[in-house]
PARO-782000 format. One record per atom (N, C-alpha, C): residue number from 1; residue in three letters; x, y, z. Coordinates in steps of 0.02 Angstrom, whole numbers, plus 50000, padded with zeros to 5 digits. Example, Ala and Ser with C-alpha at 12.3 -4.5 7.8 and 13.67 -1.06 7.14 Angstrom:
<sites>
<site 1,'ALA',<50660,49716,50390>>
<site 1,'ALA',<50615,49775,50390>>
<site 1,'ALA',<50660,49835,50390>>
<site 2,'SER',<50642,49888,50354>>
<site 2,'SER',<50684,49947,50357>>
<site 2,'SER',<50645,50002,50394>>
</sites>
This chain:
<sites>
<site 1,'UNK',<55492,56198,54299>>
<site 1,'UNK',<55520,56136,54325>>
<site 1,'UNK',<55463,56092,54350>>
<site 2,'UNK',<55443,56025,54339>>
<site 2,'UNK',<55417,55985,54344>>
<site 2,'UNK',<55416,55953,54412>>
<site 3,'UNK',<55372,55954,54448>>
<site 3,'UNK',<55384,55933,54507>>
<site 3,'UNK',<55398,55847,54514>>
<site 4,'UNK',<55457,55819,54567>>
<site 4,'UNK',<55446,55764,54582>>
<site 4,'UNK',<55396,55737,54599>>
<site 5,'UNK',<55377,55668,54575>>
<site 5,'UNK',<55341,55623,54607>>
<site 5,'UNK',<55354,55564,54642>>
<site 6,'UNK',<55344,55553,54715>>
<site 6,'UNK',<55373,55496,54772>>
<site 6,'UNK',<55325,55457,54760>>
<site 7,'UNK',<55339,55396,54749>>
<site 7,'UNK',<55306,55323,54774>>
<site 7,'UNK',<55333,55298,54844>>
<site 8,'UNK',<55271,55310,54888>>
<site 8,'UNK',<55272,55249,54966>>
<site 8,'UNK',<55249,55183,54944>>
<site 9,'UNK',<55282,55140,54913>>
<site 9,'UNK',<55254,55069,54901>>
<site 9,'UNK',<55284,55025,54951>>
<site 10,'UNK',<55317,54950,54915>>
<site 10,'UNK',<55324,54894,54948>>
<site 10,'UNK',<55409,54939,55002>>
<site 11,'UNK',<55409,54883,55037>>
<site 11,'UNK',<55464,54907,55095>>
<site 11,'UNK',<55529,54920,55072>>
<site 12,'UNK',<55568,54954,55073>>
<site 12,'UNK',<55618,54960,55034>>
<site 12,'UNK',<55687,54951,55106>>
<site 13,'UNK',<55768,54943,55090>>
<site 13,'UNK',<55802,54938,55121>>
<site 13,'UNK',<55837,55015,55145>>
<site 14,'UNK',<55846,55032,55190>>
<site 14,'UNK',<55895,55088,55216>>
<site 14,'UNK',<55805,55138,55213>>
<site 15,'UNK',<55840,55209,55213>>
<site 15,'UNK',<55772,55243,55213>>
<site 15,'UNK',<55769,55273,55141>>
<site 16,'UNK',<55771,55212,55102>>
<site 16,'UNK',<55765,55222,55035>>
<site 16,'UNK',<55698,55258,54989>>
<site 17,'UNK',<55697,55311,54941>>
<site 17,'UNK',<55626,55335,54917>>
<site 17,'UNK',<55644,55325,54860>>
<site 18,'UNK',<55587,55301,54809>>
<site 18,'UNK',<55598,55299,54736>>
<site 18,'UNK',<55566,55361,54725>>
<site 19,'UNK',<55605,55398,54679>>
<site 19,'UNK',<55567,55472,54635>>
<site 19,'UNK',<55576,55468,54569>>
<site 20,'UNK',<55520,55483,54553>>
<site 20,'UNK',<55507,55510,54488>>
<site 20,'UNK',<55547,55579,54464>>
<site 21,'UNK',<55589,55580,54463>>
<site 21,'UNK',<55628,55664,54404>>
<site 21,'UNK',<55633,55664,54341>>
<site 22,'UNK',<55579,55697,54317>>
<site 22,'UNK',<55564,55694,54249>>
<site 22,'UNK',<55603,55776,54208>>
<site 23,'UNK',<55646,55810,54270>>
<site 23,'UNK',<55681,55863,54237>>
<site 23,'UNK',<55737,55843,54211>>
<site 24,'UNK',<55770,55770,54236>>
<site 24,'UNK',<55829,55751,54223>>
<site 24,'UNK',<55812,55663,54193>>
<site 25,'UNK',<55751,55660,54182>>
<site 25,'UNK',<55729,55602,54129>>
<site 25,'UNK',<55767,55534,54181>>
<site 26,'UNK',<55729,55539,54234>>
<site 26,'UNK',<55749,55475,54275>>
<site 26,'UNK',<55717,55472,54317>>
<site 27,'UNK',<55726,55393,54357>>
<site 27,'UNK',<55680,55377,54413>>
<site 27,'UNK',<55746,55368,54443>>
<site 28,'UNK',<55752,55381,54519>>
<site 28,'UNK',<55804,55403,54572>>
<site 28,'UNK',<55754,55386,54616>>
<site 29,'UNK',<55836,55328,54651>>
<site 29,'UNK',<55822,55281,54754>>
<site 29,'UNK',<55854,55373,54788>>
<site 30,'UNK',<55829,55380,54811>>
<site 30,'UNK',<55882,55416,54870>>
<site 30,'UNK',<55868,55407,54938>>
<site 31,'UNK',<55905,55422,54953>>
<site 31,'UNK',<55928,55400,55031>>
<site 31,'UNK',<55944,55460,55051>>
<site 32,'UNK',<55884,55488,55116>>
<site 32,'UNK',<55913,55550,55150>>
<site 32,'UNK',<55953,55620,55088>>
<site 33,'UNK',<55886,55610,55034>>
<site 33,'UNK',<55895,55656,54972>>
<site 33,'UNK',<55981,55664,54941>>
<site 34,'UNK',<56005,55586,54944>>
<site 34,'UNK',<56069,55600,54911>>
<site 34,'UNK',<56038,55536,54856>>
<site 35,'UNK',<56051,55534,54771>>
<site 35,'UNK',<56031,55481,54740>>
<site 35,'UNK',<56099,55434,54755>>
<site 36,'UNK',<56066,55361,54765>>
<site 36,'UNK',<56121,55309,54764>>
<site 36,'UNK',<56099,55255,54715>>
<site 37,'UNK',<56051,55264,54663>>
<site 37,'UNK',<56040,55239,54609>>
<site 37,'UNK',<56003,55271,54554>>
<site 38,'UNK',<55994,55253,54491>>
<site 38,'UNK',<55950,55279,54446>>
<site 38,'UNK',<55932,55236,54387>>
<site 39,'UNK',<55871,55247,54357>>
<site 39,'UNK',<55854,55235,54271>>
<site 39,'UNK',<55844,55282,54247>>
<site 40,'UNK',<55892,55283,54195>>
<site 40,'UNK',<55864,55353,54157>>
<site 40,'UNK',<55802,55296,54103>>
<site 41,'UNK',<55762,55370,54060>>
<site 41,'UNK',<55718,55346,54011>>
<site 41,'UNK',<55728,55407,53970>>
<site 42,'UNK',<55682,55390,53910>>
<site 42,'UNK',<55679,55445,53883>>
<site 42,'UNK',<55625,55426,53818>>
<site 43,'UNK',<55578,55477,53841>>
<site 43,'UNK',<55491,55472,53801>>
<site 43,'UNK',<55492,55469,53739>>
<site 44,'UNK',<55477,55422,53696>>
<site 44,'UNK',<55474,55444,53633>>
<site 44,'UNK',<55377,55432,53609>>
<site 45,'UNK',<55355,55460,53566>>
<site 45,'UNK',<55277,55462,53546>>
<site 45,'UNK',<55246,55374,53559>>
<site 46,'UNK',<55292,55329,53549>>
<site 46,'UNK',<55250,55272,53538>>
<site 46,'UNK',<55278,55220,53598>>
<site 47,'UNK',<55329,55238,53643>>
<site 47,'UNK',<55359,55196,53685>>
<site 47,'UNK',<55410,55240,53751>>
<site 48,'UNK',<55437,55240,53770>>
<site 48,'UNK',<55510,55270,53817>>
<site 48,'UNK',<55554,55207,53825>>
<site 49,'UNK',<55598,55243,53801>>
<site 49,'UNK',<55669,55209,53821>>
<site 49,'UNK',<55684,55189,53866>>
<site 50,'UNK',<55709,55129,53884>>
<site 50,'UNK',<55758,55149,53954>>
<site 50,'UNK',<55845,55114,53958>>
<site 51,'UNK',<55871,55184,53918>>
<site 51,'UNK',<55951,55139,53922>>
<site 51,'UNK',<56015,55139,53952>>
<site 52,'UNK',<55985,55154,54011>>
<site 52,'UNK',<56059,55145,54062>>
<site 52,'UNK',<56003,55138,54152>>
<site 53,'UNK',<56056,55102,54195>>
<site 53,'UNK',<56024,55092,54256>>
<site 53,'UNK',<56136,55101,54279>>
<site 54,'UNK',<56102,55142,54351>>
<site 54,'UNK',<56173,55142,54378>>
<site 54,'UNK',<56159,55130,54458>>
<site 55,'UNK',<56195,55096,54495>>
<site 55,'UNK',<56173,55110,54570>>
<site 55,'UNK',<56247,55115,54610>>
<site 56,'UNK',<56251,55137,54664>>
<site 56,'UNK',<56300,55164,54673>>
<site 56,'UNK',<56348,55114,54702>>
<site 57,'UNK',<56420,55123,54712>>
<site 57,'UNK',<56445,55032,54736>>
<site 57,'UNK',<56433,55026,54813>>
<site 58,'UNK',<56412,55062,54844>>
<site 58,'UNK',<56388,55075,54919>>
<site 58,'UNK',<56334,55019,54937>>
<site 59,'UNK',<56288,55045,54866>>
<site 59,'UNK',<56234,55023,54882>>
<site 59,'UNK',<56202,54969,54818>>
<site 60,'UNK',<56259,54934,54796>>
<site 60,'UNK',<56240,54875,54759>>
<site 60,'UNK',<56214,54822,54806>>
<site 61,'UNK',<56171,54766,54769>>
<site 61,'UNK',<56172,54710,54797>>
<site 61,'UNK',<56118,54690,54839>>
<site 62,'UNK',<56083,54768,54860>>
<site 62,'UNK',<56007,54774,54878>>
<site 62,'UNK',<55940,54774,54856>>
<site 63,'UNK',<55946,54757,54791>>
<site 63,'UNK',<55882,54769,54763>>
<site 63,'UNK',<55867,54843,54730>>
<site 64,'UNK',<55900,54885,54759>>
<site 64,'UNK',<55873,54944,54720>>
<site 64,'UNK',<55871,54968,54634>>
<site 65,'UNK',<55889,54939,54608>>
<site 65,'UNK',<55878,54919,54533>>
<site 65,'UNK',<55819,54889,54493>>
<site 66,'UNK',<55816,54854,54561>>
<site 66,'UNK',<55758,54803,54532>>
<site 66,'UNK',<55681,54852,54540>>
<site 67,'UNK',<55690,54869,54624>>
<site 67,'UNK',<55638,54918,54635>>
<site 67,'UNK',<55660,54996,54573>>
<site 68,'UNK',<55676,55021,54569>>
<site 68,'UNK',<55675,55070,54502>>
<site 68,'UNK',<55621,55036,54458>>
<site 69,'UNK',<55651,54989,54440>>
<site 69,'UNK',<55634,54974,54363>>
<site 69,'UNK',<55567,54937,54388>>
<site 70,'UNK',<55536,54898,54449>>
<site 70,'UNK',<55457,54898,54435>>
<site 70,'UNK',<55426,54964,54452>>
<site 71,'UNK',<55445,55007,54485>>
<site 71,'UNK',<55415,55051,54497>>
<site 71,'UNK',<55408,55120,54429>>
<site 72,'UNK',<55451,55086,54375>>
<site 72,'UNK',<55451,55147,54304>>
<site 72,'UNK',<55403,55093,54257>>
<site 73,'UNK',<55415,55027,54277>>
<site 73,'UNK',<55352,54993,54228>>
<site 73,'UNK',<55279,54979,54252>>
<site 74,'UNK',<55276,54992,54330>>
<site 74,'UNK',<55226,55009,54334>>
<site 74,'UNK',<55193,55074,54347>>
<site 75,'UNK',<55230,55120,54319>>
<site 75,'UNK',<55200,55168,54295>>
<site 75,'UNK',<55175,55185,54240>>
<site 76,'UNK',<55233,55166,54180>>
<site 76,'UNK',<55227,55134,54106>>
<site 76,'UNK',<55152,55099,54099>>
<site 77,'UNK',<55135,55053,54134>>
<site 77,'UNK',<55077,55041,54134>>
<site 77,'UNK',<55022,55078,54134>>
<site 78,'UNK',<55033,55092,54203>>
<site 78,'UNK',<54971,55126,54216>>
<site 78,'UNK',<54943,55195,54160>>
<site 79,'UNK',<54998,55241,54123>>
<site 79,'UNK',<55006,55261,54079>>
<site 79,'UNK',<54993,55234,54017>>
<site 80,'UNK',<54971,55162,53991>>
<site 80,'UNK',<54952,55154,53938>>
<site 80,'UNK',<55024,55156,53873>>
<site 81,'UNK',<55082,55167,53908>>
<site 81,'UNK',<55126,55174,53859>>
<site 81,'UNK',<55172,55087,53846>>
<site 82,'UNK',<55225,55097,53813>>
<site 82,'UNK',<55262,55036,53810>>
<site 82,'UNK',<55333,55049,53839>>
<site 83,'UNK',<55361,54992,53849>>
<site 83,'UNK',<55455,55006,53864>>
<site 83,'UNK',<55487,54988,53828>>
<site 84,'UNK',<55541,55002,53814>>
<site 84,'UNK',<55594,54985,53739>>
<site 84,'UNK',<55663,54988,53805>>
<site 85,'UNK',<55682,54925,53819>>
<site 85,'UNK',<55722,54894,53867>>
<site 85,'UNK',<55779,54886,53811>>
<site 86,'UNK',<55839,54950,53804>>
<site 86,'UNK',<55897,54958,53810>>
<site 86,'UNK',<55952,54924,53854>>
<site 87,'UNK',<55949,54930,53891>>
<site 87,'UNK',<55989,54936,53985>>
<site 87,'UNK',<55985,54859,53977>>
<site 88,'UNK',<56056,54838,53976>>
<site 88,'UNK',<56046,54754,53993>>
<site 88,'UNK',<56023,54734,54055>>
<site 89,'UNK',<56038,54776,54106>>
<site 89,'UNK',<55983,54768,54150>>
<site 89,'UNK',<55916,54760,54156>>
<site 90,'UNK',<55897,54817,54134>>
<site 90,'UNK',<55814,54805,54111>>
<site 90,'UNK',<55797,54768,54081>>
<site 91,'UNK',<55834,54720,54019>>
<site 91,'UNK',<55812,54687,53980>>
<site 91,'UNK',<55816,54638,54010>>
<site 92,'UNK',<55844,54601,54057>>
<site 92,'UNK',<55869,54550,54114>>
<site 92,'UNK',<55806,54546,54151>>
<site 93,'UNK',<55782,54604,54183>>
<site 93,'UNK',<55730,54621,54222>>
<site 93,'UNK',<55674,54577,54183>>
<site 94,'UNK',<55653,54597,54141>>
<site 94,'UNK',<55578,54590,54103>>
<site 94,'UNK',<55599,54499,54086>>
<site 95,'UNK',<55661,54464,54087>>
<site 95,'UNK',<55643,54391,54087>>
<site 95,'UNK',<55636,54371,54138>>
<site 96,'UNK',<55654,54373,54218>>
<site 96,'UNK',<55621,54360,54271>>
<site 96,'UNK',<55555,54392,54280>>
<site 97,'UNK',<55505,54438,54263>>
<site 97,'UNK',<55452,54468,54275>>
<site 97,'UNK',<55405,54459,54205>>
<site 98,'UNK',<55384,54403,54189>>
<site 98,'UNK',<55344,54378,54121>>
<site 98,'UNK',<55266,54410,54146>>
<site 99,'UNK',<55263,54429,54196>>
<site 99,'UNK',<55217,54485,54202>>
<site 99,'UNK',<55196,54540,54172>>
<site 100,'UNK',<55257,54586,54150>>
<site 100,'UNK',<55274,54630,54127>>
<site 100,'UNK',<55284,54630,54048>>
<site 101,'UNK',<55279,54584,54015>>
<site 101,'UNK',<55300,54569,53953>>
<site 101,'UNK',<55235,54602,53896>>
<site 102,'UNK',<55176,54619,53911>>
<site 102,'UNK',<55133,54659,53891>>
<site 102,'UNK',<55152,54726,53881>>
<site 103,'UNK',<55203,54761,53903>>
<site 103,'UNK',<55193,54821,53917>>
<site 103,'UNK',<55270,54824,53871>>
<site 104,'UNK',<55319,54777,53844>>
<site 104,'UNK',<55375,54804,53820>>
<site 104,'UNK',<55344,54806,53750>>
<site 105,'UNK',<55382,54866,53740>>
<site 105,'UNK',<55388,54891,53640>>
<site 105,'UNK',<55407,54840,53590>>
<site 106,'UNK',<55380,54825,53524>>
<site 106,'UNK',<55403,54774,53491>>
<site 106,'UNK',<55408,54814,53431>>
<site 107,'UNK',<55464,54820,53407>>
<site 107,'UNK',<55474,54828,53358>>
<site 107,'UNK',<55448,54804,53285>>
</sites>
């Protein structure tokens, strides 16, 4: 089993942690180790997927979607890989963040 990896980055709302779970092919908010959002992905040789984002209805409306998904593309980055933005969310994401537009997969 692959150990989680926590990012302490920018301030997040509630006592929210973004993790890395790469046993269940997702990045997970949790709160007091219950998940109340997620992106799944899923690696392929030349890019990773990412086609579904869910957050919970508790905890819509905070941002935690948004934080997921910079915190899996800037990892994507830093990794040297690409994103193949499935998730109309994600794909939503990457037109407010023209930052990021280097790093998506082109077919």
């Amino acid at each position: 089993m692959a150990p989680s990896r926590r990012y302490p980055t920018y301030p997040r709302p509630m006592s929210v942690q973004i993790v890395d779970n790469p046993d269940r092919s997702r990045y997970e908010a949790q709160e007091d180790g219950t998940v109340v959002a997620y992106v799944e992905y899923d690696r392929h040789e030349d890019f990773t997927a990412f086609p579904h984002t869910e957050v919970s209805r508790d905890h819509r409306g905070q941002g935690l979607a948004g934080m997921l998904v910079r915190q899996a593309m800037d990892d994507i980055r830093e990794s040297g890989d690409k994103a193949y933005p499935l998730c109309p969310y994600v794909k939503e994401w990457f037109t407010k963040h023209p930052e990021y537009e280097d790093i998506i997969y082109r077919v």
